[in-house]
Residue frames relative to the residue before (quaternion, step in Angstrom):
aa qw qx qy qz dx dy dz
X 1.0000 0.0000 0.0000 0.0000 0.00 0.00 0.00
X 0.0536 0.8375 -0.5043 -0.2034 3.63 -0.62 0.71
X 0.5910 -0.5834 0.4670 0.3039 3.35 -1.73 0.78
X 0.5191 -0.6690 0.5315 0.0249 3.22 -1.81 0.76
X 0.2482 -0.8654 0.4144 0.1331 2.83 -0.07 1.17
X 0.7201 -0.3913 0.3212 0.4746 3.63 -0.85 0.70
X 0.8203 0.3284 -0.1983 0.4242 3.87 0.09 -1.41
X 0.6274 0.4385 -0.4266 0.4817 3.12 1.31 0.43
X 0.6806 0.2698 -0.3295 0.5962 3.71 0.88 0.06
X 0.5756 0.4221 -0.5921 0.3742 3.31 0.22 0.82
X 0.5336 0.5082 -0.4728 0.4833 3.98 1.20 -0.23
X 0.6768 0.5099 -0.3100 0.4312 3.92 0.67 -0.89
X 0.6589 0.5487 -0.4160 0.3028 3.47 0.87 -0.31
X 0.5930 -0.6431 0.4247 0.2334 3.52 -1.11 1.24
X 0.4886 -0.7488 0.3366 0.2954 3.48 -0.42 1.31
X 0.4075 -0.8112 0.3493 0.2320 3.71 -0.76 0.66
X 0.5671 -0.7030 0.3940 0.1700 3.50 -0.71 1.85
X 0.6578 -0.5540 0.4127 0.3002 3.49 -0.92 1.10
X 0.5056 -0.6855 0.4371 0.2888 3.57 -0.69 -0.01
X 0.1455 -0.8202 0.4634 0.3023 3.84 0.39 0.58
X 0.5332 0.4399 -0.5088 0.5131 3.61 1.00 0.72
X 0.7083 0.4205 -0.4279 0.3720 3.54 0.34 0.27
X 0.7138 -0.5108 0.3050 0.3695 3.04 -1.30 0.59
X 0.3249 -0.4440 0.7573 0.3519 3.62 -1.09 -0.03
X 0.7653 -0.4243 0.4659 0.1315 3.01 -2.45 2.26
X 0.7685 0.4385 -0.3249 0.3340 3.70 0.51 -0.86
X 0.3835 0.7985 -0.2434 0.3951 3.27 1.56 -0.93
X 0.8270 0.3458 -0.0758 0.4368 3.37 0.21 -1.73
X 0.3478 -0.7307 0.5379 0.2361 3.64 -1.07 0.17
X 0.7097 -0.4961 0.2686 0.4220 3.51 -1.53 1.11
X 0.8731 0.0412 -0.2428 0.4208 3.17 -1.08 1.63
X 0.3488 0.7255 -0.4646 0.3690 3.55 1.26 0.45
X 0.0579 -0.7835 0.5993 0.1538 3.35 -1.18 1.13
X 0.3050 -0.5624 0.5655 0.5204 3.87 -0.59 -0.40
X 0.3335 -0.6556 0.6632 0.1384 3.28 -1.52 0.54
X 0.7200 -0.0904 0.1031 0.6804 4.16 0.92 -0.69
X 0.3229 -0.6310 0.7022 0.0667 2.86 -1.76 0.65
X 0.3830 0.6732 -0.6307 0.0483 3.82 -1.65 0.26
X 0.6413 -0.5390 0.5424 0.0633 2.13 -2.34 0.05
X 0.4030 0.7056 -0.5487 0.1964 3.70 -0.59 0.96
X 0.7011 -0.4622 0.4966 0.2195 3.06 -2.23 0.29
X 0.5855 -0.5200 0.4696 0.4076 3.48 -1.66 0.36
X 0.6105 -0.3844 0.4570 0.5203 3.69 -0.50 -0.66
X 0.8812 0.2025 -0.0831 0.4190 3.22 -0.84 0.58
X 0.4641 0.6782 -0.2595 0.5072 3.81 1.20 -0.53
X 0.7079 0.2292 -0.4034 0.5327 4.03 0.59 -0.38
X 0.5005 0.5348 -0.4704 0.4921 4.54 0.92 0.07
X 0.8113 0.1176 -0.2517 0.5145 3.44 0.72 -0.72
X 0.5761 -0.7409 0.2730 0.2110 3.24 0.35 1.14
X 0.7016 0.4372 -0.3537 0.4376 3.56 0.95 1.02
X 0.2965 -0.8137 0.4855 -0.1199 2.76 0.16 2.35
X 0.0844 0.7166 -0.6923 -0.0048 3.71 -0.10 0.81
X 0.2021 -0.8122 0.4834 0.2566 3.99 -0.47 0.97
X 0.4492 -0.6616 0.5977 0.0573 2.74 -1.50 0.75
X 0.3112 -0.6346 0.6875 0.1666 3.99 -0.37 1.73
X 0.0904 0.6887 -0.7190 -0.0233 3.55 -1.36 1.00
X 0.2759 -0.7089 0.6335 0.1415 4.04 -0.98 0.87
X 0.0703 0.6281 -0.7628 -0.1369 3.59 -1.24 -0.10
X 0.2545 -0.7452 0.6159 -0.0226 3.33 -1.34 1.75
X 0.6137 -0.4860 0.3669 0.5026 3.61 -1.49 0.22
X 0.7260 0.5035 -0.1690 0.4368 3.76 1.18 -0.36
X 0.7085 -0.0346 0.0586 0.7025 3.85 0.66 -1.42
X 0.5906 -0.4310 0.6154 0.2946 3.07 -2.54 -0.08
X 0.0969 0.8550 -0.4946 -0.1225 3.48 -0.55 0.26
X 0.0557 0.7157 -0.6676 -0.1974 3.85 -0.79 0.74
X 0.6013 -0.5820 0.5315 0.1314 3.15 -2.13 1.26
X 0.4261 -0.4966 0.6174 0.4367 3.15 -1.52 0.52
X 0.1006 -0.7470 0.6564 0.0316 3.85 -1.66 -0.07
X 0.3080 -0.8007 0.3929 0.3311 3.06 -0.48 1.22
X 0.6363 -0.3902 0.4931 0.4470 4.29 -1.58 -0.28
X 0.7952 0.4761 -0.1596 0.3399 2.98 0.53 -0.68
X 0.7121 0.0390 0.0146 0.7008 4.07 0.68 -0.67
X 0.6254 -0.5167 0.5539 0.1873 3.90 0.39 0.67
X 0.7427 0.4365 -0.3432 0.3743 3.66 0.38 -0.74
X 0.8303 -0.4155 0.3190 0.1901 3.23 -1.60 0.73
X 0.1504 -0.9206 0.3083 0.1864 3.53 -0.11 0.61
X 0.5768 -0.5645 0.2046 0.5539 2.86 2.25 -0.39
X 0.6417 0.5362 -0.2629 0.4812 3.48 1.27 -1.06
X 0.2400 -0.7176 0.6293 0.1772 3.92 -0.91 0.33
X 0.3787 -0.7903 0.4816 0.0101 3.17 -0.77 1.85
X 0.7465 0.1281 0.0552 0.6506 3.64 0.90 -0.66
X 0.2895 0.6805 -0.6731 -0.0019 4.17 -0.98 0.25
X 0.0143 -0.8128 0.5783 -0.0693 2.93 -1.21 0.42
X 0.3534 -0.8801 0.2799 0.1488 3.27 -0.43 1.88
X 0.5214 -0.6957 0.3678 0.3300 3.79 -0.24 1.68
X 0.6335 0.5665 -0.4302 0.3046 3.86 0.60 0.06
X 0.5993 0.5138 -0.2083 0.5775 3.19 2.21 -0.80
X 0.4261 0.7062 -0.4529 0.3385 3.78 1.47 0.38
X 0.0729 -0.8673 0.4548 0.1887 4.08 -0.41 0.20
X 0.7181 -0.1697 0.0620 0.6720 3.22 1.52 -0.30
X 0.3045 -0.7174 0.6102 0.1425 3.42 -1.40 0.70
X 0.0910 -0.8871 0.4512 -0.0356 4.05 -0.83 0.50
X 0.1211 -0.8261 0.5445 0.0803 3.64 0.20 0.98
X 0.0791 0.6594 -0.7461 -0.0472 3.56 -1.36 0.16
X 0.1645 -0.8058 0.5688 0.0141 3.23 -1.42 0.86
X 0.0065 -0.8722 0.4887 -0.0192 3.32 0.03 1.18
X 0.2240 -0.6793 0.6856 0.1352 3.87 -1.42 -0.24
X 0.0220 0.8730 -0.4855 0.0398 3.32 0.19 2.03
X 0.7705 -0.4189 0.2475 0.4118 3.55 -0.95 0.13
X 0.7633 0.4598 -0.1422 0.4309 3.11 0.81 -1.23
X 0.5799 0.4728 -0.3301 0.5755 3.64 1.56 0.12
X 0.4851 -0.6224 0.5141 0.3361 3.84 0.99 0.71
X 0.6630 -0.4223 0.3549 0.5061 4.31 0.82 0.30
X 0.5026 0.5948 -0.5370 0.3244 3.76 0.46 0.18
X 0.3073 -0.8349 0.4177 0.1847 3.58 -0.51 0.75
X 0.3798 -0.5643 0.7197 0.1388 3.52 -1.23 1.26
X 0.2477 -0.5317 0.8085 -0.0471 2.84 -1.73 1.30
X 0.3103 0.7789 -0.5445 -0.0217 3.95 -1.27 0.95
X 0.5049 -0.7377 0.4479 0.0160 3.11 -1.04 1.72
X 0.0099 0.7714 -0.6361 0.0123 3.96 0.11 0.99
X 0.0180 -0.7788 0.6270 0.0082 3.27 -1.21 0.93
X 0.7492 -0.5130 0.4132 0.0688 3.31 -1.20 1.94
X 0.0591 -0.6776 0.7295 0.0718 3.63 -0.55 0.79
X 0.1708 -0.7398 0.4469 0.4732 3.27 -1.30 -0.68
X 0.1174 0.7489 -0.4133 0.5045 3.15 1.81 1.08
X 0.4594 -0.6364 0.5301 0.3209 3.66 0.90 -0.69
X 0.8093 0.3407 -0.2271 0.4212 3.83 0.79 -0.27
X 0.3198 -0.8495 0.4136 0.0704 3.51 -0.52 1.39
X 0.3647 -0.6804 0.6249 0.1164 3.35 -1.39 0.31
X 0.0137 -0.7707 0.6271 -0.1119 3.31 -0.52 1.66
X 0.4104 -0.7276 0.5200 -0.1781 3.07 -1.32 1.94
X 0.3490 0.7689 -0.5340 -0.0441 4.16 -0.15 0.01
X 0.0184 0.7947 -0.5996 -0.0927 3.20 -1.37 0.03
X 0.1097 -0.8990 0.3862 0.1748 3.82 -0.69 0.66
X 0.8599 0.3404 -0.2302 0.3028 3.31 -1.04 -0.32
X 0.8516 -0.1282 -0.1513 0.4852 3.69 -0.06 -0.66
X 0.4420 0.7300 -0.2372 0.4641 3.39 1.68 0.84
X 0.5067 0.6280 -0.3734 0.4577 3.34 1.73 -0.32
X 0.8032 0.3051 -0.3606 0.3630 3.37 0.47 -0.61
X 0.4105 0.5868 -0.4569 0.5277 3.59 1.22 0.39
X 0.8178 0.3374 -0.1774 0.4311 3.67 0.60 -0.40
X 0.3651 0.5102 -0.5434 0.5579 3.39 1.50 0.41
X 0.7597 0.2407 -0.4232 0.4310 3.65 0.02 -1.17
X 0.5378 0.5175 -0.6035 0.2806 4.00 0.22 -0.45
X 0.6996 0.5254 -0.2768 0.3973 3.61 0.89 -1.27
X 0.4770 0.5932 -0.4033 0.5079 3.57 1.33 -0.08
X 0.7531 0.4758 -0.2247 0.3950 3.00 0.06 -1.63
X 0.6514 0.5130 -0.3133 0.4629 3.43 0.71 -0.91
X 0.6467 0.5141 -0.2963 0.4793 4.00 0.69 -0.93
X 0.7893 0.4925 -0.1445 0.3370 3.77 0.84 -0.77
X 0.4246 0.5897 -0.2998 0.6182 2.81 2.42 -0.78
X 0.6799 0.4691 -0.4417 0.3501 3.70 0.55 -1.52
X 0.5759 0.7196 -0.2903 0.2573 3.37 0.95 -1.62
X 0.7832 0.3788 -0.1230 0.4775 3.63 1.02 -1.76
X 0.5651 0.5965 -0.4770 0.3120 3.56 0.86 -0.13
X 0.6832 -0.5032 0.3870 0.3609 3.53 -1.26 0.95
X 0.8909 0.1668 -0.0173 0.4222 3.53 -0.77 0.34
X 0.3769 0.7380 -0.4804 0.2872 3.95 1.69 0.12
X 0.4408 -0.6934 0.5583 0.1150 2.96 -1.74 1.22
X 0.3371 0.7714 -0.4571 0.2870 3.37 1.37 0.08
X 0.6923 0.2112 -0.3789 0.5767 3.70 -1.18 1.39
X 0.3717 0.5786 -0.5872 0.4269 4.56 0.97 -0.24
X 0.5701 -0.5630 0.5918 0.0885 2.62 -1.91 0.39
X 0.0293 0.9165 -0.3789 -0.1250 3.62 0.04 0.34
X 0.4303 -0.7794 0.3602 0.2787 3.29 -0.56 0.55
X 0.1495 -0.8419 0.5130 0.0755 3.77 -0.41 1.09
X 0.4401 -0.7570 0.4284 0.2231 3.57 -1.29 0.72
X 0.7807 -0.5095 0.1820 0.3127 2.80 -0.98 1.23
X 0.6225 0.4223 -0.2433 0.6124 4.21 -0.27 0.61
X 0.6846 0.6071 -0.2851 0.2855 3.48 0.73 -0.23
């Protein structure tokens, strides 16, 4: 029987399929890279038990969350929400274990405008640790961009 060398199973290998969490080439802007990819819920949406997911991207430039279809979860192409990581002021996780999840913990990720208005993000069980590092990644991107307001103070309105 004879053995195979590496450079021969690397020509036979089946070419590797885009990610259907990533964005679609058109999406992204000249010289954008993605840095992380996930998966999460609106607020509130894993208590009442109707988790439509939400494809989220973090680029060398913005946050992006995907449109997704009802039907196959997958990505439809169209960017529902972006937001440009220089205009980020602070990210914030909190992990809880509500009632209505039977004890499965919800991990939730609030991101800081510096507009004052925030984008809240959750996801539970075997997804939390995917979304600690997304929430990393996503704080360090804000951190390194030229000119980031990340650590400002922001002013909030009143009731808040």
């Amino acid at each position: 029987m004879a053995a195979l060398s590496q450079a021969s199973m690397d020509t036979h290998r089946m070419p590797r399929k885009p990610s259907r969490r990533a964005p679609s080439p058109e999406q992204l802007e000249e010289g954008e890279t993605v840095l992380a990819l996930g998966v999460c819920s609106p607020p509130g949406a894993i208590e009442r038990q109707s988790t439509q997911p939400i494809r989220i991207a973090v680029t060398s430039r913005r946050f992006l969350a995907l449109k997704t279809s009802r039907m196959t979860g997958r990505s439809k192409g169209e960017v529902e929400l972006a937001v440009l990581l220089g205009d980020v002021v602070s990210v914030v996780t909190l992990k809880r274990h509500p009632v209505a999840t039977m004890g499965v913990p919800v991990l939730t990720v609030a991101m800081v405008l510096s507009n004052g208005e925030t984008v809240v993000i959750e996801t539970s069980g075997l997804r939390i640790k995917a979304m600690r590092h997304f929430a990393d990644v996503l704080e360090a991107a804000a951190r390194a961009v030229p000119g980031s307001k990340y650590g400002s103070s922001v002013e909030t309105p009143d009731g808040l």
